[in-house]
N, C-alpha and C positions, 0 to 999 in steps of 0.2 A: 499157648504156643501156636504159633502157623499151623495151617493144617495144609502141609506140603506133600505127606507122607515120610518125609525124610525122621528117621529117628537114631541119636545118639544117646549112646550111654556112656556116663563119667570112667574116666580111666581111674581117676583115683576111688570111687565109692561106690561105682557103679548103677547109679541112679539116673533114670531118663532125665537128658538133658532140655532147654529151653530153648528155643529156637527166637531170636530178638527181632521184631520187625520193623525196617523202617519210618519213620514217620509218617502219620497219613498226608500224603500227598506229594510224599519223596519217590525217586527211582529206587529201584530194585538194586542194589549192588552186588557185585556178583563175588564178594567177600561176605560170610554171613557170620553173626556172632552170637555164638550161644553160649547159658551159661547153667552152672549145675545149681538147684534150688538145695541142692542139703549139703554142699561145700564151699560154693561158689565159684569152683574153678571156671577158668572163661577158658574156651575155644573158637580159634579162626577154625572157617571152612569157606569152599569156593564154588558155588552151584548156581545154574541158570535160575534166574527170576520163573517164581509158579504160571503156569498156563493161566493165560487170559480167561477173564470169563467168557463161554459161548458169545458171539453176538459182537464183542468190543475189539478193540485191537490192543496188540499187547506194547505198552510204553515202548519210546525208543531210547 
């Protein structure tokens, strides 16, 4: 999983959920898709792209 700090748990089984990340070398989209590893339920969510590292700038 991303290390965003963001954490969900499954509605149906309540199991921390999976955080999916773009391809390397894809934009950030601000639709994020996670999914539960012991149901497989998928959920949409909507949250700004993770802070750049120190030093870089962050994609546009």
């Amino acid at each position: 999983m991303s290390d965003t700090g963001l954490r969900i748990r499954c509605q149906r089984c309540g199991t921390q959920m999976e955080l999916k990340d773009p391809a390397p070398g894809m934009p950030w989209p601000p639709e994020q898709y996670w999914v539960c590893p012991s149901c497989a339920r998928h959920f949409w969510s909507t949250y700004p792209p993770p802070p750049a590292p120190k030093g870089t700038a962050a994609p546009a």
